[in-house]
C-alpha positions as CSV (number, residue, x, y, z in Angstrom):
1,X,-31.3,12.7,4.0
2,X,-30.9,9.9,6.3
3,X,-27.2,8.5,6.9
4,X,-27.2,5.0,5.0
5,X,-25.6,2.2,7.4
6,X,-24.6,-1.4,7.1
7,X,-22.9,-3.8,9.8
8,X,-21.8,-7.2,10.2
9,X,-19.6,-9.5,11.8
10,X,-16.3,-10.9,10.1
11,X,-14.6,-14.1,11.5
12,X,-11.1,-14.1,11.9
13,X,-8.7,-16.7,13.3
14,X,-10.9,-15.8,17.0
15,X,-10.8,-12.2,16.7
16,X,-14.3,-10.6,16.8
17,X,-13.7,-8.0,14.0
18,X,-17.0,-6.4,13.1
19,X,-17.4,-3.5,10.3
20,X,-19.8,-0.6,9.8
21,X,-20.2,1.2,6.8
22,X,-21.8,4.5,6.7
23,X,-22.2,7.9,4.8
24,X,-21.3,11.4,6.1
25,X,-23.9,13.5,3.6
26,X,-22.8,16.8,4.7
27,X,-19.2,16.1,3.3
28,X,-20.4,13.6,0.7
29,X,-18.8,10.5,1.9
30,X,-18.8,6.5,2.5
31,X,-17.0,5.7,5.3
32,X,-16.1,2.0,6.4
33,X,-14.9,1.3,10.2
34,X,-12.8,-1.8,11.0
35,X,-13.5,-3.1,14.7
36,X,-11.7,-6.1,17.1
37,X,-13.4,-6.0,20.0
38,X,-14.6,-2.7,20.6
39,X,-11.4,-1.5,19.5
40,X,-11.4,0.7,16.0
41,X,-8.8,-0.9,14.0
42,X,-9.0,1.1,10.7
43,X,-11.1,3.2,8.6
44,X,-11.4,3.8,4.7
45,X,-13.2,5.9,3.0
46,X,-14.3,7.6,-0.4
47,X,-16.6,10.2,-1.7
48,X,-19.8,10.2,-3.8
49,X,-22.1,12.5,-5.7
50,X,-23.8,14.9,-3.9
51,X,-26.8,14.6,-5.6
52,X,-27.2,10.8,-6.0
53,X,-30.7,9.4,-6.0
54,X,-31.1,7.5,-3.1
55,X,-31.6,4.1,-3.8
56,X,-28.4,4.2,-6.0
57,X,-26.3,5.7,-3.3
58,X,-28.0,2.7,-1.0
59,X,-26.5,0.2,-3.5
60,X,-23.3,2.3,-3.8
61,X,-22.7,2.0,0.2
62,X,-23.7,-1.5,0.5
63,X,-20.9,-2.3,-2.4
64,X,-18.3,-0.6,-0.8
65,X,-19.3,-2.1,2.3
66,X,-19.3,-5.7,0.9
67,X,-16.3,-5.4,-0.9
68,X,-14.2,-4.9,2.1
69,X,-15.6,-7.6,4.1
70,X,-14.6,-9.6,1.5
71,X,-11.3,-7.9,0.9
72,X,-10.5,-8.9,4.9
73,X,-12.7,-12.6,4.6
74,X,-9.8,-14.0,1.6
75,X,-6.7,-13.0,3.6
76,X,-7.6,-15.5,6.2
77,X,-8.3,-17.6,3.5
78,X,-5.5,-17.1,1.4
79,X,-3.1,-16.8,3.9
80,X,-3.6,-20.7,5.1
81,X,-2.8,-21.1,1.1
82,X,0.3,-18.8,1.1
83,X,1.7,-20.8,3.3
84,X,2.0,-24.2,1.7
85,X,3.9,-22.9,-1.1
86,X,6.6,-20.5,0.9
87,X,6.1,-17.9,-1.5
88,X,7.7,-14.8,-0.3
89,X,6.1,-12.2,-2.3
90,X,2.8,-13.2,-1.6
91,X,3.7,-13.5,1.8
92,X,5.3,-10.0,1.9
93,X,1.6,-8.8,-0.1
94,X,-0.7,-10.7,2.3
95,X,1.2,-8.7,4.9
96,X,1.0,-5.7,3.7
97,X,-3.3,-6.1,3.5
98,X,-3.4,-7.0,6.7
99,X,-1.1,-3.8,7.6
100,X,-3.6,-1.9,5.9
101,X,-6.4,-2.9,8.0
102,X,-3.6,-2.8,11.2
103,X,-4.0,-6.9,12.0
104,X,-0.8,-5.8,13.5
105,X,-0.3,-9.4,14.6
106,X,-1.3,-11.4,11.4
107,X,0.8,-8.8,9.3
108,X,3.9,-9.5,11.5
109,X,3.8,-13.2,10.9
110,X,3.5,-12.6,7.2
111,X,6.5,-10.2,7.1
112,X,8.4,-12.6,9.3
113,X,8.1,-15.4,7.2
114,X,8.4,-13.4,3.5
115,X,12.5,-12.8,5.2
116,X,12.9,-16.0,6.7
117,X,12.4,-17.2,2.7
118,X,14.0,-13.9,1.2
119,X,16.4,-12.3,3.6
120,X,16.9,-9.9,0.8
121,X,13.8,-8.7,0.2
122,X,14.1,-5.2,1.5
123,X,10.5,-4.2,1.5
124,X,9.7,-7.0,4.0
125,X,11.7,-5.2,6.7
126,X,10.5,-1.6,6.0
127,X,6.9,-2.6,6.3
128,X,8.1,-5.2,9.5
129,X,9.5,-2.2,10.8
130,X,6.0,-0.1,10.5
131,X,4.1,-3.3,12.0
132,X,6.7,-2.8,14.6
133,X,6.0,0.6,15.2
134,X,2.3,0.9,15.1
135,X,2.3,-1.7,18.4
136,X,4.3,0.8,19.9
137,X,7.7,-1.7,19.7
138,X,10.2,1.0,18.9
139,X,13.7,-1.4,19.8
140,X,12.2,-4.1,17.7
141,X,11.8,-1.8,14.9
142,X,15.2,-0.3,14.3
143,X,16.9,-3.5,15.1
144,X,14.5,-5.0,12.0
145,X,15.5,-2.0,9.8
146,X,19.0,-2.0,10.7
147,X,18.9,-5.6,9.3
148,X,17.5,-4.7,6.3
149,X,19.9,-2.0,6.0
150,X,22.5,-4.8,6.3
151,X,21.4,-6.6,3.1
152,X,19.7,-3.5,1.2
153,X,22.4,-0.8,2.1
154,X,20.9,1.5,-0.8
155,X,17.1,1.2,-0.1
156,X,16.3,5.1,0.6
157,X,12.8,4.0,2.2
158,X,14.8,2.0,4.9
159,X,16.9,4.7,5.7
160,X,13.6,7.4,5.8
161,X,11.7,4.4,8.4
162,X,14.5,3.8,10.4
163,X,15.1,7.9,10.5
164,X,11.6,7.6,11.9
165,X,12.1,4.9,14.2
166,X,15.0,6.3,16.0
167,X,12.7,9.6,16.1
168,X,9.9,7.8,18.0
169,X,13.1,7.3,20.7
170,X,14.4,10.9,21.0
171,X,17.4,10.1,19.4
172,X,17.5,12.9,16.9
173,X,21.0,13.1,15.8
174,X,20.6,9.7,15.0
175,X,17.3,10.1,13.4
176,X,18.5,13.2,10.9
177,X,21.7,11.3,9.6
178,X,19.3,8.3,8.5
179,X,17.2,11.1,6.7
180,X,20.2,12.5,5.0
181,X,20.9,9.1,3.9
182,X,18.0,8.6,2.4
183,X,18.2,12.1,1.0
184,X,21.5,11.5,-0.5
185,X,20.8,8.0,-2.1
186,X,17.6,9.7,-3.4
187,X,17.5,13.8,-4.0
188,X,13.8,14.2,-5.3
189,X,12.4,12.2,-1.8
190,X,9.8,14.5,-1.0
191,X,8.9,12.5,2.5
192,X,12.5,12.7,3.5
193,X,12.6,16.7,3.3
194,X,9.0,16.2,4.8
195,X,10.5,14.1,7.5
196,X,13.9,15.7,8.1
197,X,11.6,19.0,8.6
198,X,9.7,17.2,11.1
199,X,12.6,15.7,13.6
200,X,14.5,19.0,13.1
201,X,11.4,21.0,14.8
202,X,11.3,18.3,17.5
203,X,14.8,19.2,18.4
204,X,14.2,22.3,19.0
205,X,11.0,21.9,20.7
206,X,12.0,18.8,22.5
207,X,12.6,19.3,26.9
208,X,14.1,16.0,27.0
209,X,17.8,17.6,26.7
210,X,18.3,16.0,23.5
211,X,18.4,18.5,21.5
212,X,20.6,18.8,18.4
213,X,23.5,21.4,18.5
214,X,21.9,24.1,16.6
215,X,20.7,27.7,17.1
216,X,17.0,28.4,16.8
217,X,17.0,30.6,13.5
218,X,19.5,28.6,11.9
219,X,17.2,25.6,12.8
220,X,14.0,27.1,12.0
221,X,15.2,28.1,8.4
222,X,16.1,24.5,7.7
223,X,12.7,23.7,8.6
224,X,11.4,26.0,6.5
225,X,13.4,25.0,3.5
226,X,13.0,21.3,3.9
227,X,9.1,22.1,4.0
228,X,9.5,24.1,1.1
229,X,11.5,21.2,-0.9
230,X,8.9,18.8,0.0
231,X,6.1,20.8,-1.2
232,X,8.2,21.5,-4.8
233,X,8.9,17.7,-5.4
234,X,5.4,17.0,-4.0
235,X,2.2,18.9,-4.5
236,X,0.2,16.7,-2.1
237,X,2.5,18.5,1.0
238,X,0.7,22.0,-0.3
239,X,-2.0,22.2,1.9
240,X,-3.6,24.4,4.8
241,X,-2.3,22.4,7.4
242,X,1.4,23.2,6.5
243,X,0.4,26.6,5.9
244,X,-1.2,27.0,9.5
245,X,2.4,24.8,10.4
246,X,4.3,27.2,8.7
247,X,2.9,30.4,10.7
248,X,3.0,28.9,13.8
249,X,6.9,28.4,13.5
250,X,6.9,31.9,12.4
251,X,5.4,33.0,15.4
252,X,7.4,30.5,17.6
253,X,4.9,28.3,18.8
254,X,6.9,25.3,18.0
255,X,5.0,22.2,19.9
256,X,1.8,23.5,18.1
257,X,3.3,24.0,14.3
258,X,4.8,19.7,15.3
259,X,1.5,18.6,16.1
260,X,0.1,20.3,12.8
261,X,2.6,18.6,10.3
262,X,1.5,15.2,12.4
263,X,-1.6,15.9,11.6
264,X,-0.5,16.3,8.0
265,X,1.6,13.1,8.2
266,X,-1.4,11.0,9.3
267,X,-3.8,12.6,6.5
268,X,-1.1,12.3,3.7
269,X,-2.2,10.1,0.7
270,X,1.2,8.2,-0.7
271,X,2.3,9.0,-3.8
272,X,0.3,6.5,-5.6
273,X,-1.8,4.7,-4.2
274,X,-1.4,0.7,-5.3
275,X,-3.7,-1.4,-3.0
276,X,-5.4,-2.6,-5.9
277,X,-2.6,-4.6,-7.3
278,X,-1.8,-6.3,-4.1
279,X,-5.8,-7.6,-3.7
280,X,-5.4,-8.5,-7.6
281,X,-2.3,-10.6,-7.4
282,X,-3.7,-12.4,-4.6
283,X,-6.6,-13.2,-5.6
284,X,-5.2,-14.1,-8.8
285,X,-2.8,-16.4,-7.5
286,X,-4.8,-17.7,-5.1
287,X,-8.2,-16.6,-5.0
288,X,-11.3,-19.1,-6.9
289,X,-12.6,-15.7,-8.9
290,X,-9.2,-13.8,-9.6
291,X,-8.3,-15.3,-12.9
292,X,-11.4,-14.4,-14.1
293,X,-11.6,-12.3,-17.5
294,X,-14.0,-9.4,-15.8
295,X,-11.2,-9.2,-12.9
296,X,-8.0,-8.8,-15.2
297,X,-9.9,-6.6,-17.4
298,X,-10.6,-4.5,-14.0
299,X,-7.3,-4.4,-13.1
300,X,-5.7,-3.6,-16.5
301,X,-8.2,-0.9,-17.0
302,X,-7.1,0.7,-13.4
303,X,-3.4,0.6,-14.6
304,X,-4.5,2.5,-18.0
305,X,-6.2,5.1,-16.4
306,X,-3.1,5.6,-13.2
307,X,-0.6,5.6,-16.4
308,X,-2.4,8.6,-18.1
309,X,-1.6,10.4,-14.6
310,X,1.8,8.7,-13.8
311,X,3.4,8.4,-17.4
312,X,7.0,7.9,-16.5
313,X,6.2,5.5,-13.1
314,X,8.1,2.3,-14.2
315,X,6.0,0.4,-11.5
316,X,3.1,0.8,-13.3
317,X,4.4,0.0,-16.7
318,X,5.7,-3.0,-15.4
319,X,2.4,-4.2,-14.3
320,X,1.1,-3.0,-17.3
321,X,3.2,-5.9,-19.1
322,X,2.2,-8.2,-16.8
323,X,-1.2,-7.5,-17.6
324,X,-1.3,-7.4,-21.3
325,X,0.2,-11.3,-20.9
326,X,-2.6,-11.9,-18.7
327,X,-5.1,-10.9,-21.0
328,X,-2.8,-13.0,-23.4
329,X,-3.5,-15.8,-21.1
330,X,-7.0,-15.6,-21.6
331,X,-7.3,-15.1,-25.3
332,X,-5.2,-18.2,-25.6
333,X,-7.2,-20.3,-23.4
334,X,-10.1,-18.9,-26.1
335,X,-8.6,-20.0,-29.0
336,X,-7.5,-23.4,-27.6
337,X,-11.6,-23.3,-27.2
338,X,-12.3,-22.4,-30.8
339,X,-9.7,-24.7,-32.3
340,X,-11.3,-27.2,-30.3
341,X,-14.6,-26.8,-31.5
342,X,-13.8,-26.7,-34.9
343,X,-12.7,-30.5,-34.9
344,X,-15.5,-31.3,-32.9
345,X,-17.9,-29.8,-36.0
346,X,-15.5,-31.8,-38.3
347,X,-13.0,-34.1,-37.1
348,X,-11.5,-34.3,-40.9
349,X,-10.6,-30.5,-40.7
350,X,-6.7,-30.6,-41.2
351,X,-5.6,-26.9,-40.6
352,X,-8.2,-26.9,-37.4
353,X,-6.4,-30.2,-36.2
354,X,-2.8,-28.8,-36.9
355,X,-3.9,-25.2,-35.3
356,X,-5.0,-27.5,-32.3
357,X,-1.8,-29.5,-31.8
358,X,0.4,-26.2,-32.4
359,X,-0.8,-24.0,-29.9
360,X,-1.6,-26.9,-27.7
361,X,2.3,-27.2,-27.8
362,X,4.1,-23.9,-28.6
363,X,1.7,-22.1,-25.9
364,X,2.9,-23.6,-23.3
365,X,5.9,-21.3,-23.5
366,X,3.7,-18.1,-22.7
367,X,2.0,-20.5,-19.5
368,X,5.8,-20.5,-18.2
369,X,6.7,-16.9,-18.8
370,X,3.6,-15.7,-17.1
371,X,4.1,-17.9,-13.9
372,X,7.9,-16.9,-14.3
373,X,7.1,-13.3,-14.1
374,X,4.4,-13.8,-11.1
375,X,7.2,-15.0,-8.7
């Protein structure tokens, strides 16, 4: 079969950001490609049914390719919004979409301004920090993180980025206390074992002369067993990859077994993957189709089927509950509607009128709650 393709242009602030959407039919997949320039920004990608009749998997493709144009058109859009209202969690979740599709630049700003509102907000700095990094500024990135750590002492993610950061700069020593940190503040970290594995074969490996004091079998066990933690608290780390890693330590071919758990890094999916609720929540607060019932329904249905997966994730139940009022919100605005309607037929119906007046007035109180729980 013919590879399916779709392109088009996306404006953006004077970028010239262009995305191509196309499917790979020998390994069954939809793949989008962000470009600025020239320049290949970001890819995303999912799978499809091998056997998909081909008009269908023509509409499937140009879905997936119109969805994320879109996705990237309402950040520019919402972002001029955002900032009238210096709201720093949807500052800090406009940043992180950007970040996504590495707008390095545009995701900064937004991180910037989320702790210049919220100084406390510990996420902001871990994914400033990562902004940071990917534009290759290593010194602004542990100086950000070391901030955070400042006001967010027991944030075990800070202390895993900024044992990376210090990592990207050779200094090791440095690099594995930050890990242990993160490893003491939170045992069941599967990245930190996968991490602390990682800088510990650099030292060894590493012609620089900054090597950690440690002797090569003592050094490659702890490798071994940090790898071996990280795939017991994890089952995404149990793959070929660090299999093929894990031999080539054996056999002492260290550079070769590092770049083969990068590779691994790069390819990891997180934990749980929650994209979705960032695009939701700004598009709900500030998007002109977000608060629509087909896009809560969506969303609450896509937290329903992650919590039969992820029962005891208290992220996801939390959303959950958010939700469930947002459905409220809508069933409310409903009845108001009905109650409405029913005086309209007959303006002498007492109960409808009373009805009318009493949720008119007493619902105001869930209105509140909601917008309390959105900031």
């Amino acid at each position: 079969m013919e590879n399916i393709h779709f392109s088009d242009n996306i404006p953006a602030r004077g970028r010239k950001l262009h995305l191509q959407t196309h499917t790979l039919d020998e390994e069954s997949k939809i793949v989008s490609t962000l470009f600025d320039g020239g320049r290949v920004l970001a890819r995303d990608e999912t799978g499809y049914e091998p056997n998909l009749p081909k008009t269908i998997l023509k509409e499937t493709v140009q879905q997936f390719h119109q969805e994320r144009i879109q996705a990237i058109e309402i950040l520019y859009v919402i972002s001029a919004r955002v900032k009238t209202v210096r709201h720093p969690v949807s500052l800090f979740k406009l940043g992180r979409q950007y970040l996504r599709w590495n707008l390095i630049d545009e995701a900064i700003s937004e991180f910037e301004l989320a702790i210049d509102y919220n100084p406390n907000m510990g996420e902001a700095y871990i994914q400033l920090g990562e902004a940071y990094l990917r534009r290759g500024g290593f010194t602004e990135a542990i100086e950000t993180l070391k901030k955070g750590l400042q006001v967010t002492p027991g944030y075990p993610d800070l202390w895993l980025k900024l044992g990376a950061a210090l990592g990207k700069t050779g200094n090791f020593n440095q690099a594995l206390a930050a890990v242990k940190k993160a490893q003491k503040i939170n045992p069941e970290y599967s990245d930190a074992y996968f991490l602390h594995a990682r800088l510990l074969l650099s030292c060894i490996s590493d012609d620089s002369g900054k090597k950690v004091e440690t002797d090569l079998p003592t050094a490659k066990n702890t490798i071994k067993a940090s790898l071996s933690q990280a795939v017991s608290l994890s089952p995404r780390f149990r793959t070929p990859l660090l299999e093929e890693a894990l031999r080539r330590l054996n056999q002492g071919q260290l550079k070769e077994s590092g770049n083969l758990l990068d590779r691994l890094g790069e390819k990891l999916n997180p934990e749980m993957d929650l994209n979705f609720h960032d695009l939701f929540y700004l598009n709900y607060m500030y998007g002109e189709k977000g608060r629509h019932p087909a896009a809560v329904d969506a969303y609450v249905s896509q937290l329903e089927r992650l919590l039969k997966k992820h029962a005891r994730y208290a992220d996801l139940h939390n959303m959950m509950g958010i939700g469930y009022l947002m459905k409220c919100r809508e069933l409310f605005f409903r009845s108001l509607q009905h109650f409405r309607t029913a005086v309209e037929i007959n303006p002498d119906y007492q109960q409808a009128k009373r009805n009318l007046k009493l949720a008119e007035n007493d619902g105001k109180g869930l209105l509140i709650l909601l917008r309390a729980l959105l900031k």
